[in-house]
C-alpha positions as CSV (number, residue, x, y, z in Angstrom):
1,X,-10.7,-11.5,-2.0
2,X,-7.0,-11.3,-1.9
3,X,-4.4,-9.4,-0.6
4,X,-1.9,-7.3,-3.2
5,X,0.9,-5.8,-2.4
6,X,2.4,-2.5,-3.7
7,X,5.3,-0.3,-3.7
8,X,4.2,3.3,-4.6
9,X,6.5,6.0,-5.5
10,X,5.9,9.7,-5.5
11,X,8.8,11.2,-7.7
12,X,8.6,12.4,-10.2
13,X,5.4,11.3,-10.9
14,X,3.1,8.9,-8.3
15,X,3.4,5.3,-9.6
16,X,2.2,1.8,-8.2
17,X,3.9,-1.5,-8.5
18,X,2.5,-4.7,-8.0
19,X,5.1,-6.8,-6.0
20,X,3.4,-9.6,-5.1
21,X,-0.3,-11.2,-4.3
22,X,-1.2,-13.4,-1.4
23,X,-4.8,-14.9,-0.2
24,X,-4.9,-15.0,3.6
25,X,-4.0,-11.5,5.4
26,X,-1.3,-13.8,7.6
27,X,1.0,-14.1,5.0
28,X,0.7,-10.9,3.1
29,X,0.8,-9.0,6.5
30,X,4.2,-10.6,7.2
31,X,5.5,-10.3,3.7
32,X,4.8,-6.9,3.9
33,X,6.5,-6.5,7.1
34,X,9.5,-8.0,5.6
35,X,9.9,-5.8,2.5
36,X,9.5,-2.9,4.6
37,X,12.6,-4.6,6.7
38,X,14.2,-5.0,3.5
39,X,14.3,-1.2,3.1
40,X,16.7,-0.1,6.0
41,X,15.5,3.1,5.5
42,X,16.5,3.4,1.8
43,X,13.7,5.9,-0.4
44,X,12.8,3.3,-2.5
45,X,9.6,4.1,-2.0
46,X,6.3,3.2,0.4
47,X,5.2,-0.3,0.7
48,X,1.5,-0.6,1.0
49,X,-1.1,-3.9,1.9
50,X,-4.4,-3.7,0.2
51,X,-7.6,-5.6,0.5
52,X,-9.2,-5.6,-3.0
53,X,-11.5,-7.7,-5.5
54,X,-9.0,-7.3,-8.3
55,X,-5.7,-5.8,-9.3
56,X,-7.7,-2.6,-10.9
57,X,-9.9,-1.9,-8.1
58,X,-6.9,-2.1,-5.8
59,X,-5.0,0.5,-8.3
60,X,-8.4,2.6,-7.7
61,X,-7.8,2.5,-3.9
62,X,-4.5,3.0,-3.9
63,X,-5.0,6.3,-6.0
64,X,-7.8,7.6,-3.9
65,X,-7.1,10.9,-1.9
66,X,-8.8,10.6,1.7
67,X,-9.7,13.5,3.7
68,X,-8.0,14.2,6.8
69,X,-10.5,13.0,10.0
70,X,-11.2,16.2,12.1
71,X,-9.0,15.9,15.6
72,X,-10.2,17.8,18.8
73,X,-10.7,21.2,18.2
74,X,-11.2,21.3,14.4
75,X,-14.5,23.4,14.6
């Protein structure tokens, strides 16, 4: 399965873009590294790694809301 690589962007509406695709995690972990480098800090938006069977199911991922885990003392 390879490795895609987004940018997502929450204003004004959330949107994914596909910037690259790579098929060993070595490579897209350090590409990834370097385009969050690349930002300095500018808000052009979150870079994101993702482990998926194909662009679509990657999208789905990406677009999934996960539940906070409950921390020490959530009752």
């Amino acid at each position: 399965m390879p490795y895609f690589i987004y940018r997502i962007t929450e204003r004004p509406i959330r949107m994914l873009e596909k910037i690259e695709q790579h098929d060993s995690y070595r490579t897209a972990s350090a590409r990834t590294k370097e385009l969050r480098a690349e930002q300095d800090g500018a808000p052009a938006g979150l870079i994101r790694m993702i482990h998926a069977e194909t662009e679509l199911h990657a999208e789905d991922l990406l677009n999934q809301i996960r539940e906070k885990e409950p921390g020490p003392g959530d009752d």
